[in-house]
C-alpha positions as CSV (number, residue, x, y, z in Angstrom):
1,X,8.3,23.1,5.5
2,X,10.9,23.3,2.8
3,X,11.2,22.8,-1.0
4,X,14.1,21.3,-2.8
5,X,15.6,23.9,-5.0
6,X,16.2,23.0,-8.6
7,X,20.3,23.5,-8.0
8,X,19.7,20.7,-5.3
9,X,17.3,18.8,-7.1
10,X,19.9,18.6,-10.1
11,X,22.5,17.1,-7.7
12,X,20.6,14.8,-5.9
13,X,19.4,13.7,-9.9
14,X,22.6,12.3,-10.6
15,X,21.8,9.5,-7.8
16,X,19.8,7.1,-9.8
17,X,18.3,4.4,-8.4
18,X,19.5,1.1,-10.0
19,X,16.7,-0.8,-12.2
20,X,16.5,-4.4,-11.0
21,X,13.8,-5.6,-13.8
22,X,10.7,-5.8,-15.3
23,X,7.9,-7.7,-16.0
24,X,6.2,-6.5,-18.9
25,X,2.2,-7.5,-19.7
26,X,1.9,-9.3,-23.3
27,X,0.2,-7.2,-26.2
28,X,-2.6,-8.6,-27.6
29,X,-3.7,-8.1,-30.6
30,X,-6.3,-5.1,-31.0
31,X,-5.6,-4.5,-27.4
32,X,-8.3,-2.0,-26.1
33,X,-6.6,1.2,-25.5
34,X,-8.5,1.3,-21.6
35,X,-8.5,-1.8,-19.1
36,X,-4.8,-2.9,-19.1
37,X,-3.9,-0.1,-15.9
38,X,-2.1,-1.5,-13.5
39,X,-3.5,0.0,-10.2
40,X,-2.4,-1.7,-7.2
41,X,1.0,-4.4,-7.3
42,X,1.1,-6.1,-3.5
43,X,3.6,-8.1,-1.9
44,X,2.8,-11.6,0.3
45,X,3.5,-10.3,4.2
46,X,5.9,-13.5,4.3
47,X,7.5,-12.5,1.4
48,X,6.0,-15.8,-0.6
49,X,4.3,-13.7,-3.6
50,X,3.9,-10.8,-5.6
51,X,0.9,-9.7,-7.4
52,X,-0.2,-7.3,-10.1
53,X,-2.7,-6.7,-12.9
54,X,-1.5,-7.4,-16.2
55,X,-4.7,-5.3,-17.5
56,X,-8.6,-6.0,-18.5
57,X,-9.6,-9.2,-16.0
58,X,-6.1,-10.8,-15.2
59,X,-4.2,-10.7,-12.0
60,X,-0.9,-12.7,-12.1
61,X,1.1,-14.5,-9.2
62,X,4.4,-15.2,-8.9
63,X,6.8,-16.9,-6.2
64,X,9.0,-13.2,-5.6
65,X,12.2,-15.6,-4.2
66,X,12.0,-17.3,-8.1
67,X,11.1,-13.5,-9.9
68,X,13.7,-11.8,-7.8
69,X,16.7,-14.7,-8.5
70,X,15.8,-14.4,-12.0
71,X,16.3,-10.7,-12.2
72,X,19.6,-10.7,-10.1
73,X,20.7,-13.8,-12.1
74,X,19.4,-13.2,-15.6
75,X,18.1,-9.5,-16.0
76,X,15.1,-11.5,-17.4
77,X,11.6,-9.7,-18.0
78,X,9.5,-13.2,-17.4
79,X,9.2,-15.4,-14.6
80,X,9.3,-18.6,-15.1
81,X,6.6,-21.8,-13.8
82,X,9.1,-24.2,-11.7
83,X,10.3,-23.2,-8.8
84,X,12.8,-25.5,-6.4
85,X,11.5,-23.7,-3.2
86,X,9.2,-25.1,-0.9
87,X,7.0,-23.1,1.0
88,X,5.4,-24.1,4.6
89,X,1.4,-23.9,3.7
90,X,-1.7,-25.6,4.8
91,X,-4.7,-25.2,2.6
92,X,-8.5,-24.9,4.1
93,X,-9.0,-28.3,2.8
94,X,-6.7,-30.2,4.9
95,X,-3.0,-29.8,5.4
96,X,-1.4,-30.8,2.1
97,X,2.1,-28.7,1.2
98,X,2.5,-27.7,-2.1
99,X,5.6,-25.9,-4.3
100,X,4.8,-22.3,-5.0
101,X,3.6,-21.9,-8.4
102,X,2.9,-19.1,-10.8
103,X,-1.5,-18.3,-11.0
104,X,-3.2,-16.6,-13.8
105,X,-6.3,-15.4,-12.0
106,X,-9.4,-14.4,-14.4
107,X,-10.8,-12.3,-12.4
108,X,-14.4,-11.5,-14.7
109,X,-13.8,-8.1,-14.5
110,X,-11.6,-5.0,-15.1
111,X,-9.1,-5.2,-11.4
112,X,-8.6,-1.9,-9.7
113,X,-7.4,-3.4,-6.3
114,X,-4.9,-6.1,-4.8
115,X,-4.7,-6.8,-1.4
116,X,-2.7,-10.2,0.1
117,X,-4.1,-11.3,3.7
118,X,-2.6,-14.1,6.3
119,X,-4.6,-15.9,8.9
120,X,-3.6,-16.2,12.5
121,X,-5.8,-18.8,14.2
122,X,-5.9,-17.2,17.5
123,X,-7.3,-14.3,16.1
124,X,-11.2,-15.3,16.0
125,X,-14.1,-14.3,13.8
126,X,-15.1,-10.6,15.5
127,X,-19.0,-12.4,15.0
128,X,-18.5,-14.6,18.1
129,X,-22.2,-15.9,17.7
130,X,-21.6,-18.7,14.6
131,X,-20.4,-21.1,15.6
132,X,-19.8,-23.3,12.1
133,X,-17.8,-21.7,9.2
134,X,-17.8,-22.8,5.3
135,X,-13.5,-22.0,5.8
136,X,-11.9,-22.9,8.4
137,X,-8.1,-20.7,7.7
138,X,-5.1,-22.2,8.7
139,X,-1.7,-21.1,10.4
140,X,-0.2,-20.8,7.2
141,X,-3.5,-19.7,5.0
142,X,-2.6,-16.8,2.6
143,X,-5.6,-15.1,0.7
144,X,-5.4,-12.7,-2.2
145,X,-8.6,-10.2,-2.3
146,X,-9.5,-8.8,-6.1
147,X,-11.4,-5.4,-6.2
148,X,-13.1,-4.7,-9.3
149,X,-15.3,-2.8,-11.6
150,X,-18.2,-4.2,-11.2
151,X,-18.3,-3.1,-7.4
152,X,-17.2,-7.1,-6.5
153,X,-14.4,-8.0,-4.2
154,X,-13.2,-12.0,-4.8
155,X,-11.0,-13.5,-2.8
156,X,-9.0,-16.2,-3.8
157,X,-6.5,-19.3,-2.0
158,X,-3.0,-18.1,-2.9
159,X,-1.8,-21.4,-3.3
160,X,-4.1,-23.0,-5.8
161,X,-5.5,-20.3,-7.7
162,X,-9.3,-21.2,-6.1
163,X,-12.1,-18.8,-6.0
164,X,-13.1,-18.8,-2.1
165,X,-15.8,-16.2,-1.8
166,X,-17.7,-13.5,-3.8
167,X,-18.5,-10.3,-1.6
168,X,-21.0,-8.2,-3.6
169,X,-22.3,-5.5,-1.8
170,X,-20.6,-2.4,-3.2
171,X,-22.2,-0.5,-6.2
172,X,-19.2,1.1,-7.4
173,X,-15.7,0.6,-8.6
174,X,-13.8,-0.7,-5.4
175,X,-11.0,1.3,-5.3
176,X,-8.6,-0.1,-2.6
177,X,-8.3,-3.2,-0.3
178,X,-6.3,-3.5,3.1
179,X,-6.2,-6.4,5.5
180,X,-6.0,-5.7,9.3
181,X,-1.6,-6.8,9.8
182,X,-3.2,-8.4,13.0
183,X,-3.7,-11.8,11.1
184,X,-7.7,-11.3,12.1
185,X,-8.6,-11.5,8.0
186,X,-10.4,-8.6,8.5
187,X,-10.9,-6.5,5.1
188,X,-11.3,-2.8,4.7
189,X,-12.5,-2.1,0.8
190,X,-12.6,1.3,-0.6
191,X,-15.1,2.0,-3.2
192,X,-16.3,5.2,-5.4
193,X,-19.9,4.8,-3.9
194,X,-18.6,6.9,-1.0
195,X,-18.0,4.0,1.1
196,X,-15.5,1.7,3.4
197,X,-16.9,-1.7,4.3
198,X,-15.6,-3.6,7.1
199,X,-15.3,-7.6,6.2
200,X,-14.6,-10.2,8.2
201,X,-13.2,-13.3,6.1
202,X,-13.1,-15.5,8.9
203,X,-16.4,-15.5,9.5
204,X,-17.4,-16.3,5.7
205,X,-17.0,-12.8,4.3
206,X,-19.8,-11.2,6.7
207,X,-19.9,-7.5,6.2
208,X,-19.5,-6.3,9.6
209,X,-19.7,-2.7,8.8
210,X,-20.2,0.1,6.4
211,X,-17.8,3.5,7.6
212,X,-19.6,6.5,5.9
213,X,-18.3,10.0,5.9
214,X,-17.0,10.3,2.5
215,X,-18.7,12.6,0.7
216,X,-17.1,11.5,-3.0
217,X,-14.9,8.7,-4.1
218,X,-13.3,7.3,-1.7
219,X,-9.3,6.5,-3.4
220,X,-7.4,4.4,-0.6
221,X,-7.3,3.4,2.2
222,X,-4.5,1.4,5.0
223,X,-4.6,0.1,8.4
224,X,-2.3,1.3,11.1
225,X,0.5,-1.3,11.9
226,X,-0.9,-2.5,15.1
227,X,-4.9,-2.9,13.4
228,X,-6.7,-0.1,15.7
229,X,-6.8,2.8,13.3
230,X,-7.4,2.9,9.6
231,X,-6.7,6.2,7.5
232,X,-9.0,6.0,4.4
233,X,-8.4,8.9,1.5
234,X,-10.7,10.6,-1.1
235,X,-11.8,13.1,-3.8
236,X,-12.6,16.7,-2.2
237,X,-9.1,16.7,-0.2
238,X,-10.6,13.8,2.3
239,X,-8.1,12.4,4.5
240,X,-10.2,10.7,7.5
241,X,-8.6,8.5,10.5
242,X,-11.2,5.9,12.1
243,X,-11.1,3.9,15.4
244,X,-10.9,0.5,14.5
245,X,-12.0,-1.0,17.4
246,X,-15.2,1.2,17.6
247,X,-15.9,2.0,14.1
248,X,-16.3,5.9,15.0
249,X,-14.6,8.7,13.0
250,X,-11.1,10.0,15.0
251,X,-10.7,13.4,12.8
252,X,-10.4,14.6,9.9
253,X,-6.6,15.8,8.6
254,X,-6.9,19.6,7.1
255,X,-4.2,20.8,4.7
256,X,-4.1,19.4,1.1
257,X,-5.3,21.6,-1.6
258,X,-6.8,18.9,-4.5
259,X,-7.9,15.3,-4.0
260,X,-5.6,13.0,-1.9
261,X,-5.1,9.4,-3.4
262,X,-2.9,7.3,-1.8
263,X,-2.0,7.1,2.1
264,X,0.6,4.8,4.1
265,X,1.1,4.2,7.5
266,X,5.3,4.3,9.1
267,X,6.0,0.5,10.1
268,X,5.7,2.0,13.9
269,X,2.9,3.6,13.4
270,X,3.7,7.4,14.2
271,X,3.5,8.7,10.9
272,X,1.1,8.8,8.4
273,X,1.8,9.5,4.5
274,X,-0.5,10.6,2.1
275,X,-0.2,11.5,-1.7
276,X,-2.6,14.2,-3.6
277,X,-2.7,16.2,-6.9
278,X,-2.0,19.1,-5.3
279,X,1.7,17.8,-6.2
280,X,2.9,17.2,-2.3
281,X,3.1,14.7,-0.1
282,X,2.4,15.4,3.4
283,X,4.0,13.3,6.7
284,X,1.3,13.4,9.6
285,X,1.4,12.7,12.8
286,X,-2.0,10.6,12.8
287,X,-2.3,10.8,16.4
288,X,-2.5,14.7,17.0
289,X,-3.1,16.0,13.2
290,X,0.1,18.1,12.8
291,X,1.7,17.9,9.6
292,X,5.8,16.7,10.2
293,X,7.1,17.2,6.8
294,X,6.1,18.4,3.4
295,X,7.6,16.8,0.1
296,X,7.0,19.1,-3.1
297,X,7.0,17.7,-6.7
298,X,6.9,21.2,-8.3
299,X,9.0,24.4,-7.7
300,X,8.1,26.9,-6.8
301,X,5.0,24.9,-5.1
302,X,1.8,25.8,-6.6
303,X,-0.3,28.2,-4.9
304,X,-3.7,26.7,-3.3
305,X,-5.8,28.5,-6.0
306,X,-3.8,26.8,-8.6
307,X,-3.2,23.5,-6.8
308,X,-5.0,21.6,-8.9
309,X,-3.2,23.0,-12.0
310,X,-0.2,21.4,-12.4
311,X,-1.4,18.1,-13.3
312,X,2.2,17.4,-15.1
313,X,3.0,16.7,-11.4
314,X,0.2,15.1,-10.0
315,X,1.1,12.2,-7.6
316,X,-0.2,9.0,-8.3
317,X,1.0,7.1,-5.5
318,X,3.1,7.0,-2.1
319,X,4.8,4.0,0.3
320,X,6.2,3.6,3.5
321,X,9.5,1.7,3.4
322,X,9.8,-1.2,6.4
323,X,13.0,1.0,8.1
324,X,10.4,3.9,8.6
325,X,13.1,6.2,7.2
326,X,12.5,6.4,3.4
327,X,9.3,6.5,1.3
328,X,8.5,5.9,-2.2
329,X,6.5,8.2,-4.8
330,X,5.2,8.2,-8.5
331,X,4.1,11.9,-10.6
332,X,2.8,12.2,-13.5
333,X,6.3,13.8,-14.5
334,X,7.8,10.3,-15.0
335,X,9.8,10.0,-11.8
336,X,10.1,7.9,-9.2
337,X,11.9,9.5,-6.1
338,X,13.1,7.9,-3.2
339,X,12.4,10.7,-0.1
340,X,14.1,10.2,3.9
341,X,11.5,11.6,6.4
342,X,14.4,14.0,7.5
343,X,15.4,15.4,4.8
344,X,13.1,17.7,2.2
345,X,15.1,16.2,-1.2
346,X,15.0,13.3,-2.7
347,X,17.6,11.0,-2.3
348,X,17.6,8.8,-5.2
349,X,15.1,9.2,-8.4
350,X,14.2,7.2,-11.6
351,X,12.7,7.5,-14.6
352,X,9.3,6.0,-15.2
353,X,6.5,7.1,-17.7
354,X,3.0,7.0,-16.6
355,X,3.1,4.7,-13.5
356,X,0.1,4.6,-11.3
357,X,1.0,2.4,-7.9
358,X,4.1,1.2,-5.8
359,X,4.7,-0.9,-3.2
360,X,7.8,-2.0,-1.3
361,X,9.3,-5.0,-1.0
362,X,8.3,-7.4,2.9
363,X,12.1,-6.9,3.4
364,X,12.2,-3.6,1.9
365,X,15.3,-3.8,-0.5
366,X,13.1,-3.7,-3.3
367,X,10.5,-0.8,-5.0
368,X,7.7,-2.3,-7.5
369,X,5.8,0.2,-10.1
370,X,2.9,-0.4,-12.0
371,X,1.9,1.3,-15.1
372,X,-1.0,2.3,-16.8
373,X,-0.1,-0.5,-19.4
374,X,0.0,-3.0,-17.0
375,X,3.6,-3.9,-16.6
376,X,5.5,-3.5,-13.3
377,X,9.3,-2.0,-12.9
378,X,11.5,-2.7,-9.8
379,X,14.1,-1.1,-8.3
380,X,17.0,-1.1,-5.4
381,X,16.0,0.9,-3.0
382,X,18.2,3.3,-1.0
383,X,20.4,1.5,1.5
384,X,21.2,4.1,4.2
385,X,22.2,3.2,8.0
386,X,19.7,4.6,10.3
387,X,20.5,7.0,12.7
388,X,20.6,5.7,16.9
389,X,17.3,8.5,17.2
390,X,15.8,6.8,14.6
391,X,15.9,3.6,16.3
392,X,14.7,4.9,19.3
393,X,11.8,6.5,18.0
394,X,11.6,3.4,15.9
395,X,10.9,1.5,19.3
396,X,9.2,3.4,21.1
397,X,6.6,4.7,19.3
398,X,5.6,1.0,18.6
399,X,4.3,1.1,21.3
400,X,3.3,4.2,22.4
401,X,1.4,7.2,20.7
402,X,2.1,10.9,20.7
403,X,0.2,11.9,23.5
404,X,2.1,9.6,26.3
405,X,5.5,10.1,24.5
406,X,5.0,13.6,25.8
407,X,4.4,12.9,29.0
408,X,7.2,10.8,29.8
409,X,8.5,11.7,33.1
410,X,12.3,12.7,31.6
411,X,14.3,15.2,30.6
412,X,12.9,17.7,27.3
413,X,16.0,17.5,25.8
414,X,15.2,13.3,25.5
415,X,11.6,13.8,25.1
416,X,12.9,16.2,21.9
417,X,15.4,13.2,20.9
418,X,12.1,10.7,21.2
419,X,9.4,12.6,19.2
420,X,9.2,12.8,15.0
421,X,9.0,17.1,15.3
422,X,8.8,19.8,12.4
């Protein structure tokens, strides 16, 4: 495990990732000085939307084709209401096809989480004993889930702006949201009473199941690409993995030094990211525990008895990019740096002060940052080709773990070239 060395770090600095645009959160006036974060910005899986919270109780929606035209087009810092696209889309209510159109969600309460869920019909309610549902989602349904203050999670028909359902059961702030990718609307909420809860939207928002272990806040949390294994991330240097499918603890990942707060899964599923105030970022292989890669955001790297010291350079947040070969992370020293899982460097960086959250782009051309006064910044990411192992490994390993990688009947020298190593 290697650290970049400033000399390095002051070359790769001159490779500044270009600023697409903004969108910036109105100032009221006698704005309260706490309430306007922006903690979580989330992109539609088609593409369709983006989301963020402009601060206190809003959460704003936008059609991204419209917001990202505007930017290429105009450098504008607003998106406008019309929109000349059309959108496929079949609301709960029966089959009518709207334009997509801007939604200023009041939410009743201070929004810590975002989370954008599609249905799948074949994918049926896990509670195969009901038989008649209040929703009824179709192929084209796209939900937004609102975590908040209050300990509520709302989740509301993308399309039209509607409240659908009220889940209340959490007692604390709810930290994080992730949908199942599987299309199942199954929702994982992450909450500082200690807990994950296990939804399922299709069958009404029924809590299926409450995943304890935690034994403080619990930050984030994110599903593995192909739905059977979550990895949910906490105060105390928690990093858990949980079987999906069984709702049973896998292990728990040793080796940060503070309190890990963000966590991301490779689009193929073979590595697992996960961000911490110990000022690193760690690349695990969620399948066997090993740690593949260390990213530093301090040098010389603080010792573990002063880990938690540095909090100039805490990271705030981490994300996988859809090639599996860059990621995405915000410190508290008002950088954004683009990392590749091979190399220990970054390869492009950018300015930003006090960003909390970022997400990628569904196509992954495109990095969103929110701030703690609730605007969002965007930015080109990296265009690199990927290399033919990376493809490989790419392929295979969506579809096979670790363990029968390695036992491939061929050659080491192939089985080396398959497997993400030290």
């Amino acid at each position: 495990m290697a650290f970049f060395s400033p000399k390095i770090y002051e070359l790769k600095d001159r490779l500044r990732s270009r600023t697409i645009g903004e969108l910036l959160a109105p100032a009221a006036p006698f704005d309260k000085k706490c309430g306007r974060e922006n903690w979580t910005v989330a992109f539609a899986p088609d593409g369709s939307y983006f989301a963020w919270s402009q601060g206190h109780r809003t959460v704003k929606l936008v059609p991204w084709s419209q917001c990202l035209q505007n930017f290429l087009l105009h450098g504008t810092k607003n998106v406008t209401n019309s929109s000349s696209l059309r959108l496929p889309r079949q609301n709960s209510d029966g089959g009518q096809k709207n334009k997509p159109r801007e939604h200023i969600i009041d939410c009743g309460d201070i929004v810590w989480s975002l989370a954008f869920g599609s249905s799948v019909p074949e994918k049926q309610s896990r509670c195969v004993n009901i038989e008649w549902h209040r929703f009824r989602f179709g192929q084209d349904q796209l939900l937004l889930a609102t975590g908040l203050n209050n300990g509520r999670i709302k989740i509301w028909d993308v399309y039209t702006g509607k409240l659908l359902l009220n889940l209340v059961d959490h007692t604390e702030v709810v930290r994080d949201l992730t949908f199942a990718p599987d299309g199942s609307l199954i929702l994982v909420s992450a909450s500082r009473d200690k807990t994950l809860r296990v939804w399922d939207l299709k069958d009404d928002g029924n809590m299926m199941k409450v995943l304890r272990g935690h034994q403080n806040w619990v930050y984030s949390c994110a599903f593995s690409p192909d739905s059977s294994m979550l990895c949910s991330v906490g105060a105390s240097k928690a990093v858990f993995l949980w079987n999906m499918d069984k709702y049973t603890m896998i292990r728990k990942l040793e080796g940060h030094h503070h309190d890990v707060v963000a966590c991301d899964f490779s689009p193929d599923g073979a590595l697992l990211a996960t961000a911490s105030y110990d000022t690193r970022v760690y690349i695990w292989d969620p399948h066997n525990g090993d740690i593949l890669m260390e990213f530093g955001h301090l040098f010389p790297p603080p010792t573990p008895i002063f880990a938690g010291g540095a909090n100039d350079r805490w990271v705030r947040s981490v994300s996988f990019s859809h090639d599996g070969l860059h990621i995405a992370s915000l410190a508290d020293d008002k950088m954004v740096r683009f990392w590749r899982i091979d190399e220990d460097y970054p390869v492009q960086v950018a300015p930003l002060s006090n960003g909390l959250c970022c997400a990628f782009s569904t196509d992954g051309s495109v990095l969103a940052a929110g701030t703690h006064d609730g605007s969002v910044y965007f930015w080109a990411t990296p265009r690199q080709v990927p290399s033919l192992q990376h493809l490989c490994r790419m392929s295979i390993r969506r579809v096979m773990p670790t363990q029968e990688v390695q036992e491939l009947p061929i050659p080491s020298k192939l089985l080396e070239f398959l497997s993400y190593r030290i």
